[in-house]
C-alpha positions, 0 to 999 in steps of 0.5 A: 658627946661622941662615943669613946672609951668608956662612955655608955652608949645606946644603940640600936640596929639590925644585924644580918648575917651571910647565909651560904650563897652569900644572900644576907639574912635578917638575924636580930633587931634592936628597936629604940622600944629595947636598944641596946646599952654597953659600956666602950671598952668593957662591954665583952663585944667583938673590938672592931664592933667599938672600933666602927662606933667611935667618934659617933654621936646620938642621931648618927647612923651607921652600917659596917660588916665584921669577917669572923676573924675580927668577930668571933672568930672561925667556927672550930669543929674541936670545939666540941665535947661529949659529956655523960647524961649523968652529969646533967641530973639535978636531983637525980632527974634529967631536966628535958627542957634543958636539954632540948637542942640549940639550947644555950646552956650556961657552965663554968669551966676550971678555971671557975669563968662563965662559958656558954655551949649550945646543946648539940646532940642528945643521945642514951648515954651522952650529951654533945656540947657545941662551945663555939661562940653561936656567931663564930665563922659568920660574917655580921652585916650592922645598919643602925643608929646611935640614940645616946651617948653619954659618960659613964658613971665611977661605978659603971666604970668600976663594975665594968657594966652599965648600971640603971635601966637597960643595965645592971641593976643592983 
């Protein structure tokens, strides 16, 4: 079976990124011991990540690069916000592990949808938050393998995930 839209397909692979003399860094393995699972078409990973998998079947491998406009796009120095210490106060107590730096911190925005922001800076009065995508302006080198293919279920195709193990469960 060759991955096509709306398949789940089980992946694993070692993902480096550019650094600023152009040397690639080593960033993330995924091993067969934790593959990777997602549902083609529905998974929320950049187009062309699918678009370079398709036609692939279990025991082919592959190797691409994505540029930032075809990932997660150019890194937006405006993407970033200060917000009152006070709003971070859970039972009128600041969380200091929450707020340590690089932390992700998972929010929901007006419209009532899940977005993440990187803690940036800490100060008295203030905690700057980064909303940039952690892989936005950087150039992402895959080489992996596909280890499964197969169709995805009516559910998983309803719920827009990959159910059982390595996925959702519910």
């Amino acid at each position: 079976m060759k991955i096509e839209h709306h398949t789940v397909a089980t992946i694993t692979y070692e993902l480096r990124m550019s650094d600023a003399a152009e040397d690639q860094v080593l960033v993330e393995i995924v091993t067969e011991d934790d593959p990777m699972l997602f549902l083609v078409g529905e998974s929320g990973l950049p187009e062309k990540f699918e678009e370079m998998l398709m036609g692939k079947q279990a025991g082919d491998t592959f190797e691409f690069s994505i540029e930032p406009e075809e990932g997660y796009g150019d890194y937006d120095p405006e993407a970033k916000e200060l917000f009152p210490l006070e709003a971070f106060k859970i039972d009128g107590e600041i969380d200091e592990e929450m707020l340590q730096i690089g932390t992700v911190l998972p929010l929901t925005n007006d419209e009532g949808d899940m977005i993440s922001a990187r803690v940036e800076q800490v100060t008295d009065s203030g905690v700057l938050l980064d909303f940039n995508h952690p892989l936005a302006g950087k150039t992402m080198h895959f080489k992996g393998k596909v280890v499964h293919v197969r169709n995805a279920t009516r559910a998983e195709i309803e719920h827009g995930h990959v159910h059982g193990p390595g996925g959702v469960e519910h």
